[in-house]
C-alpha positions in Angstrom: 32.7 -73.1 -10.2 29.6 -74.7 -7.9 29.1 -73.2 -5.2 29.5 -75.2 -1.8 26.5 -77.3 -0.3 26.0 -75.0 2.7 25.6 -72.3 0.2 22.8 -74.2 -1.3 21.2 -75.3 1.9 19.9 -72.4 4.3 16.9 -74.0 6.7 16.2 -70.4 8.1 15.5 -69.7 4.1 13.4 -73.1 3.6 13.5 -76.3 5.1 12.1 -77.8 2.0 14.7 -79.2 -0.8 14.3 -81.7 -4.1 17.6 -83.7 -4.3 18.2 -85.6 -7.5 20.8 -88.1 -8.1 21.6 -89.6 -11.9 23.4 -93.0 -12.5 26.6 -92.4 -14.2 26.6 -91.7 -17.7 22.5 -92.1 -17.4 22.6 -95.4 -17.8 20.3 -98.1 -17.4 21.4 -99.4 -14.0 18.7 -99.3 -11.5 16.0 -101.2 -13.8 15.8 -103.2 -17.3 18.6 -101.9 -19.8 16.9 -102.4 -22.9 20.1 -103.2 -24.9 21.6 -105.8 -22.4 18.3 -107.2 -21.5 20.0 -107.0 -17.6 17.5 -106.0 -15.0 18.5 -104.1 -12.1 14.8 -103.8 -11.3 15.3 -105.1 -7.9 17.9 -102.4 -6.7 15.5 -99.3 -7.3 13.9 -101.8 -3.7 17.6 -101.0 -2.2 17.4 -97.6 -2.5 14.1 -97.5 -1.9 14.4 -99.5 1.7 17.5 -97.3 2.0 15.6 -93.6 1.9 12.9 -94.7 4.4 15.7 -95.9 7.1 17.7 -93.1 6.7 14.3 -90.9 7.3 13.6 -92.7 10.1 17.4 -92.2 11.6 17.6 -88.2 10.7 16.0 -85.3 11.5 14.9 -85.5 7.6 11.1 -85.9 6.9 10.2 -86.9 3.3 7.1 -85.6 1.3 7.7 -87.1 -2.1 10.2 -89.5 -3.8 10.3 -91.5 -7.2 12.9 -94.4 -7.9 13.4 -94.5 -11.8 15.2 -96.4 -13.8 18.7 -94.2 -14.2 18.3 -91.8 -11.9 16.1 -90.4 -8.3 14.1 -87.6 -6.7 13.3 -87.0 -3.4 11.9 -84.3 -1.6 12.6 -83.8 1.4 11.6 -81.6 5.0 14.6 -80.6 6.6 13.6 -80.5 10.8 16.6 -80.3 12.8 14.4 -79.0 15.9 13.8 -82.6 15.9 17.1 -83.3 16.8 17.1 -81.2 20.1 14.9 -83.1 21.6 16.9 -86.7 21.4 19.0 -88.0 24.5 22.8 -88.6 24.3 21.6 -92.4 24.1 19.4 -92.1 21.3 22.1 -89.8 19.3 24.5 -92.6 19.4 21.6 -95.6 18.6 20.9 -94.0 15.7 24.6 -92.7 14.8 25.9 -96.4 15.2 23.0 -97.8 13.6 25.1 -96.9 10.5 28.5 -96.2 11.7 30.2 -97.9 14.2 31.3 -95.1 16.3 35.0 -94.4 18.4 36.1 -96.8 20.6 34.8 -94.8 23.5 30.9 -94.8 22.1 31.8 -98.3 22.1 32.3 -98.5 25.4 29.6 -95.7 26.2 26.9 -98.2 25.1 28.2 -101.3 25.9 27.7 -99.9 29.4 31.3 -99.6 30.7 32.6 -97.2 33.2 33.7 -94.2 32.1 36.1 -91.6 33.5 34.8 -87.6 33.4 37.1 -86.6 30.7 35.9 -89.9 28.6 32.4 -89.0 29.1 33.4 -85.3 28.2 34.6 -86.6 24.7 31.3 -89.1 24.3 29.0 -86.2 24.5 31.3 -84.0 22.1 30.9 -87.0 19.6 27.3 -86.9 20.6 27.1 -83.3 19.4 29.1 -83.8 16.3 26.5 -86.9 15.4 23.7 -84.7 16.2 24.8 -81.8 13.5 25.2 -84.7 10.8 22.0 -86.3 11.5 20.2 -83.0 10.3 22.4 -82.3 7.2 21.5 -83.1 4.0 24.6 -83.8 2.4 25.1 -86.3 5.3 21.9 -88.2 4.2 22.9 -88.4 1.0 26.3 -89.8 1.2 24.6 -92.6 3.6 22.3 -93.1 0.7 24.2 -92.8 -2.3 27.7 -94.5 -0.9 26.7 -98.0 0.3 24.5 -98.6 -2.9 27.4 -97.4 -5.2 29.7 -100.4 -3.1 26.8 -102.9 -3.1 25.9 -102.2 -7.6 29.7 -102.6 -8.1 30.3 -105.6 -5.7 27.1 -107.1 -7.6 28.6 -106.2 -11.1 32.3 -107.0 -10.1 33.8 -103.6 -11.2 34.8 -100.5 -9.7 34.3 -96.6 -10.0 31.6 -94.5 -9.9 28.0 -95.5 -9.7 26.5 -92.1 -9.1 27.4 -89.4 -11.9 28.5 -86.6 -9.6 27.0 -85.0 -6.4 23.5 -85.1 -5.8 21.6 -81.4 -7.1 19.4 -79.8 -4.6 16.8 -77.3 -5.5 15.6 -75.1 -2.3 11.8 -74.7 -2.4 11.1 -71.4 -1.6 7.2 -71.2 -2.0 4.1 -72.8 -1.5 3.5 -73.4 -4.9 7.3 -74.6 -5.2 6.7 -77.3 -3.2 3.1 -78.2 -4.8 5.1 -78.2 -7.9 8.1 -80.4 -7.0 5.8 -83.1 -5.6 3.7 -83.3 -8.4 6.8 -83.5 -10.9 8.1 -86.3 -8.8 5.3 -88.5 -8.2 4.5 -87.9 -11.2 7.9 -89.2 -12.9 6.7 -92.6 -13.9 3.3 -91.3 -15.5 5.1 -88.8 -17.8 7.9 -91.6 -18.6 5.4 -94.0 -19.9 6.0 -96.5 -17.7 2.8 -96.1 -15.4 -0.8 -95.3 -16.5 -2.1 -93.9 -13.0 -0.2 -92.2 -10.0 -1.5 -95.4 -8.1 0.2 -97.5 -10.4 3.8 -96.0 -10.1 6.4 -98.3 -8.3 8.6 -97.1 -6.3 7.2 -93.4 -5.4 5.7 -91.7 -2.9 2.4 -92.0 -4.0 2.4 -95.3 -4.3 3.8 -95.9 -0.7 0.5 -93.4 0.7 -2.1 -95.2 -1.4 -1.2 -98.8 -0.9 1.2 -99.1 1.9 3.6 -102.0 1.3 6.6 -100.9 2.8 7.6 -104.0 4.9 9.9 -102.9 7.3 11.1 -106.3 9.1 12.2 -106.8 5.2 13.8 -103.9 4.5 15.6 -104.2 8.1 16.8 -107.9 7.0 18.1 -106.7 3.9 19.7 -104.0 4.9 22.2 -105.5 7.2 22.5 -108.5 5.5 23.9 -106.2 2.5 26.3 -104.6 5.5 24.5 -100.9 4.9 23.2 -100.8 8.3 24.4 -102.2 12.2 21.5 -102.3 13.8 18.0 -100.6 13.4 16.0 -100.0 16.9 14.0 -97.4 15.4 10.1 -97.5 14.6 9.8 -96.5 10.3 8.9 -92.4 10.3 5.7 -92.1 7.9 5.9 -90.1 4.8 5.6 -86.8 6.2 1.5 -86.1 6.2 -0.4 -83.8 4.8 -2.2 -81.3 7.3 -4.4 -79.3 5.3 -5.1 -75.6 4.8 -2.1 -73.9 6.8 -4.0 -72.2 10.0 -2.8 -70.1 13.3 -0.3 -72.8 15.0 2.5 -74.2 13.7 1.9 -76.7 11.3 4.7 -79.6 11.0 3.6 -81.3 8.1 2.6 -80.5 4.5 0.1 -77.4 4.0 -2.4 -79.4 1.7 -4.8 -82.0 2.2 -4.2 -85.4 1.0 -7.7 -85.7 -1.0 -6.7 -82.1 -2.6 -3.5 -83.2 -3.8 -5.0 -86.9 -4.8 -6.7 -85.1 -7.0 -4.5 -82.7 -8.3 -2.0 -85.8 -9.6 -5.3 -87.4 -10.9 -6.2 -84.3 -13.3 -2.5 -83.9 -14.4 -1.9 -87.3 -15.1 -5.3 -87.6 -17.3 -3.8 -84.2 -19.2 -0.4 -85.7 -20.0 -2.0 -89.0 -20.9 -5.0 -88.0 -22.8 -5.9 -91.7 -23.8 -7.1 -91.9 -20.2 -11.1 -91.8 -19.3 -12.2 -88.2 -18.5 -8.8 -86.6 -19.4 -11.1 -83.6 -21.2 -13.8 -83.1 -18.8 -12.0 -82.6 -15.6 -12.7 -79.5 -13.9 -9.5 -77.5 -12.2 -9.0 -78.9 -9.3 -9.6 -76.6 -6.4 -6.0 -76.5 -4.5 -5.1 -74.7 -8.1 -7.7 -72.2 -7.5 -6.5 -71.6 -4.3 -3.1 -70.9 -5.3 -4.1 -68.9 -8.5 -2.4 -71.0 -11.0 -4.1 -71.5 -14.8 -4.2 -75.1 -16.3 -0.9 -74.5 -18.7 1.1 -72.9 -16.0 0.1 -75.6 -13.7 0.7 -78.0 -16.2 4.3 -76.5 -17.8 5.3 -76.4 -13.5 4.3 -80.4 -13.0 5.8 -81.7 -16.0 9.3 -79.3 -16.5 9.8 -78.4 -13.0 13.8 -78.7 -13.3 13.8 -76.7 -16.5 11.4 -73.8 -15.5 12.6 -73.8 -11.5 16.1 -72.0 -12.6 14.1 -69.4 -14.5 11.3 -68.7 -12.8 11.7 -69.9 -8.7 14.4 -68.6 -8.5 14.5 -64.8 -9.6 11.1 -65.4 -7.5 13.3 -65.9 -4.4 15.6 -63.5 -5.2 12.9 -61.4 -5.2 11.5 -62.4 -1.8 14.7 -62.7 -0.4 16.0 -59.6 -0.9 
């Protein structure tokens, strides 16, 4: 029997998760279906435009994500701290951005008088928006739902789009979280549909080495599709790398970019080999520093879902206990 989501999802544990969702029956339907000759290329952009809204709207950072062809990764930084901080105004701008809210929020924002015990129920909504905009399963379902509607409105059918709930995968350690990244940026490389990291549509990678996320775009489309209200918000960056983790609290992710630039470089020459260099490539020194050999490194990037459940997690146990 699965266990429930909240089981799965512990931020005191770990705010950092890898979510995956697969098309139904794995099917070709977010890019070119080689036995229709249909492509659905342009709705990987949809769910694309969607993720890095959404981010923007919840106390959700995102370090890594790759848009394939059947199916999605991303991995995100939960930060509900983030949350605390936001006015009852703000709560509802971003609630009603993609809901449109009671009658009384309604009325709350359109500036009407309210009476005390009116008010008292706006800021108990307030408070219930505030929980959802830090939970995971409540940025998936406004991820996953509206592009379900808008595939089958544009294919004229009904049922499912998505093949069940999205899987998340806590990442309990350092080099959990190196791991998962590479694995995802890395999706396109090891499908044989990219030849560099750099050249990988639709990932993270792609979005931090040649930014061409146009938000005015994304915005348009958005709510001309009906997925969003409104959008008032300024587009939260990918969630940055900050280095070598040091005294203070650190909010981003504990490597540096150029270390990780080149970690994806000397994986991706090592499961393409017909690239320049693939065999003279030194190990990369964020490897070093987290004492991991170039097979175990390699078997971690490229099978991450596979080995996670046999080795991450009796890890955590282990940690955890």
């Amino acid at each position: 029997m699965p266990r429930p989501r909240k089981a799965l999802i512990a931020v005191e544990e770990t705010p950092y998760y890898h979510v995956i969702s697969r098309c139904v029956r794995r099917s070709f339907l977010c890019g070119m279906d080689s036995e229709t000759g249909e492509n659905y290329e342009h709705r990987r952009t949809w769910i694309e435009q969607r993720i890095r809204l959404l981010a923007s709207l919840f106390a959700i950072d995102i370090c890594a994500y790759a848009i394939m062809s059947n199916h999605l990764h991303i991995v995100v930084k939960l930060q509900p701290e983030q949350a605390k901080d936001w006015n009852t105004q703000d709560v509802l701008l971003r609630w009603t951005s993609l809901f449109k809210g009671t009658l009384l929020v309604q009325r709350y924002l359109a500036g009407s008088a309210l009476s005390a015990a009116e008010l008292d129920t706006v800021n108990s909504c307030v408070e219930v928006y505030r929980q959802r905009l830090t939970s995971l399963s409540w940025f998936m379902k406004c991820l996953n739902e509206p592009i379900a509607r808008q595939a089958n409105q544009e294919d004229g059918c009904t049922g499912h789009f998505w093949e069940a709930r999205f899987k998340s995968q806590a990442l309990l350690t350092e080099e959990a979280l190196l791991s998962c990244m590479a694995y995802v940026d890395l999706n396109p490389v090891r499908a044989n549909i990219a030849e560099t990291p750099e050249g990988s549509d639709y990932t993270s990678i792609k979005e931090r080495l040649t930014p061409t996320f146009n938000l005015a775009h994304a915005i348009a489309e958005q709510t001309r599709q009906g997925n969003i209200q409104h959008f008032s918000h300024a587009l939260k960056p990918l969630l940055p790398f900050e280095g070598a983790q040091v005294e203070q609290l650190q909010q981003g992710i504990l490597f540096s970019l150029k270390d990780y630039l080149q970690l994806l470089d000397y994986t991706s020459r090592a499961i393409r080999p017909s690239q320049p260099g693939s065999t003279v490539n030194p190990l990369p020194p964020i490897l070093q520093r987290i004492n991991l050999g170039q097979q175990d490194w390699l078997a971690r990037a490229t099978q991450f879902e596979a080995r996670y459940n046999t080795h991450f997690s009796r890890r955590a146990h282990r940690d955890t206990a």
